[in-house]
N, C-alpha and C positions, 0 to 999 in steps of 0.2 A: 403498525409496520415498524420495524425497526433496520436502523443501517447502521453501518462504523467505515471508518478508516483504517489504510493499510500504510503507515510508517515506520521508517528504518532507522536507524542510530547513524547510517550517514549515506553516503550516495554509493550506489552495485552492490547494496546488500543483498538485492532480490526483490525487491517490493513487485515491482511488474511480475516476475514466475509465480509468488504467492500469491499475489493478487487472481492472475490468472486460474492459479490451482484452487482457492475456494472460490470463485464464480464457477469452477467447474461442477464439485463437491456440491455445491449446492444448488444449482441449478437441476442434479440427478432426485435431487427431491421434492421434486414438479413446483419449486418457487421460481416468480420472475427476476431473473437478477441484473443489474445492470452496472457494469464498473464505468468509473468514472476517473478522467484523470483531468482534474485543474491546470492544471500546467505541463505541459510538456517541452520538452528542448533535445537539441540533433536533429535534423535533418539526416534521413541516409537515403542515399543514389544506390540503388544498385538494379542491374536488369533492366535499363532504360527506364526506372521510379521511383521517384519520389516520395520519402513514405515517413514516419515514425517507429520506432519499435514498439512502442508503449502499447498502443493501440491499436498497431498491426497485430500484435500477439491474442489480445484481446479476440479481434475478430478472429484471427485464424482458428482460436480453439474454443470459443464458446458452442455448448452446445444448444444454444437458440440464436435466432437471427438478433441481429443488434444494429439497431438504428446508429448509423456513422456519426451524426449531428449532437448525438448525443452522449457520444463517450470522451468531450475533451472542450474546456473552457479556452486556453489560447495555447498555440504550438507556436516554437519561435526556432529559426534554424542554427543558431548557433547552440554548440553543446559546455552552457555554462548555468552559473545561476541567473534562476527566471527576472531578475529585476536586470540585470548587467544584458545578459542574451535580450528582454524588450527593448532597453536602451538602446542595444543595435539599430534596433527595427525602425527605431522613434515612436514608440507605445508606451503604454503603462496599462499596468494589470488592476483593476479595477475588483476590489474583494466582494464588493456587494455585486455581483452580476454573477462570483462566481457563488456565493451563499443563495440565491435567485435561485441559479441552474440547479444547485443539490437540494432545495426546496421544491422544483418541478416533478424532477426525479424520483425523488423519494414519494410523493404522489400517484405515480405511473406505476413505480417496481414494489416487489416483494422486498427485494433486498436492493441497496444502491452501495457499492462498496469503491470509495473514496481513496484512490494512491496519490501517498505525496509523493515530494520531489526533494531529492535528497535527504539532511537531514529535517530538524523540529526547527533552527533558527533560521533554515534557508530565507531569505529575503524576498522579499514579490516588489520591494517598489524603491529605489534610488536610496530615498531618505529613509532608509532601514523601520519606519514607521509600520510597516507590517511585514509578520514572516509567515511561514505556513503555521505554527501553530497558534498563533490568532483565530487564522480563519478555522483550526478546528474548533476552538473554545467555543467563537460563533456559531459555528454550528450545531451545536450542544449532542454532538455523535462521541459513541467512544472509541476507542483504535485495538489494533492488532497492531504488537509492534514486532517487526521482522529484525535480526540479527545475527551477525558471523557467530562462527564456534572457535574461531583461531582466537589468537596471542591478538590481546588488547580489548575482547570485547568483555572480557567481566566490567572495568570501567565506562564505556560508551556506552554497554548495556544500561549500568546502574546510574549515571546522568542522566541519561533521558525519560529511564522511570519516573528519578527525583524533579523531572523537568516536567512530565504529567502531572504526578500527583501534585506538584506546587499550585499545577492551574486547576486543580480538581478534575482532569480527562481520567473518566474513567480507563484502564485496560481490560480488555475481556480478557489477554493470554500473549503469549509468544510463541515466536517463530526465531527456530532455529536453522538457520540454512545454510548448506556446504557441507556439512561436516562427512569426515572421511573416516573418522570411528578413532580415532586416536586418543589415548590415555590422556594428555592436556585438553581436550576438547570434552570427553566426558564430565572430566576435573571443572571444567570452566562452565556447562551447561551446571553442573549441581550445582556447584558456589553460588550461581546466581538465583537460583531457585531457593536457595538457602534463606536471601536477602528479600526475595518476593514467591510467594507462594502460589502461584496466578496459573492454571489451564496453560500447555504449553503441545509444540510438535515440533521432532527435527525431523529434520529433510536432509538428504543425503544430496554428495554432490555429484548432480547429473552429468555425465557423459556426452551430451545431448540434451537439448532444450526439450527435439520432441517427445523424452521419453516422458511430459510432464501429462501427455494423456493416458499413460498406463501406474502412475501414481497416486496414490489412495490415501489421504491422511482419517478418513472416519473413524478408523479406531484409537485415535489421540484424545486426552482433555482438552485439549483448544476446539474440536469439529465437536464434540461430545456440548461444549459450553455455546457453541456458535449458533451450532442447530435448537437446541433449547432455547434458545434466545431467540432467534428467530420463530421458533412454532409456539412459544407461550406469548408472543407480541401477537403473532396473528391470529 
């Protein structure tokens, strides 16, 4: 069986809609899948509930039933970084419980697909002694890493590559999301592929969250390398 992680080069790149759209993609090819989110933060009220986005997304659009208990290591209601937002609480994020939960996981599913929180140095605990990509090294999974097409992401793109490959995480590909077809944006998707030649999709930007069930990325090299990866593990 094989899993990966879904990170971003910084926080509302999309990692939750991607995340969501290959649990989707893949779940249509009768594997069990199961996303998982480490850490979540915001709290949102609306319609008399209490809820997350992260995970609310998740359930609303998976196409199999998904155990609640099991899509999310610790939620905290303020919407900040996960080590500052527990501090609130008076907690602390505990890395091996949540390397435990993706060891379970990954037991039970086909696929278990891991979203971070913000970006790779996001912080999990006061004394900056762990950030999220610790816990992915730990977990010896490799990533999907999600990224804008505007003004600035050739740079944020190419640190955080340089910031995988420093710790040996493999990438399977990228994710390009938002983009609106624009001559800088095309410019800025090649450059980078210039620099890493890796399995890749862009995603256009949606109008609408829910049009994320009538979107299809299986004709990309990123679902073309996922899927392979997945049916030659199994």
């Amino acid at each position: 069986m094989q899993h990966f992680w879904v990170v971003g080069t910084d926080t509302d790149v999309g990692k939750t809609v991607i995340t969501t759209l290959l649990m989707r993609q893949l779940q249509k090819h009768d594997l069990q899948v199961m996303p998982y989110k480490p850490v979540q933060t915001g709290e949102v009220y609306e319609n008399g509930y209490y809820f997350y986005n992260d995970t609310a997304m998740y359930e609303k659009y998976s196409l199999q039933r998904l155990k609640q208990e099991n899509l999310n290591g610790y939620s905290f209601k303020e919407a900040a970084s996960p080590h500052f937002a527990a501090q609130l609480e008076g907690q602390q994020i505990d890395v091996g419980h949540l390397l435990q939960q993706i060891q379970l996981l990954q037991q039970a599913n086909d696929v278990v697909i891991c979203e971070g929180a913000g970006g790779l140095f996001v912080p999990l605990d006061t004394y900056g002694e762990n950030t999220l990509l610790d816990v992915i090294v730990q977990s010896k999974l490799p990533v999907v890493l999600v990224t804008r097409t505007t003004l600035g992401t050739i740079n944020h793109t190419l640190l955080t590559l340089e910031a995988l490959h420093a710790r040996n995480v493999e990438v399977l590909g990228i994710v390009f999301n938002g983009d609106t077809g624009s001559q800088m944006e095309r410019d800025n998707v090649k450059m980078i592929l210039q620099y890493h030649d890796l399995p890749y999709a862009t995603i256009p930007k949606l109008q609408d969250i829910s049009h994320i069930i009538d979107y299809s990325i299986s004709h990309t090299s990123l679902f073309e390398r996922l899927f392979k990866y997945e049916t030659s593990i199994n």
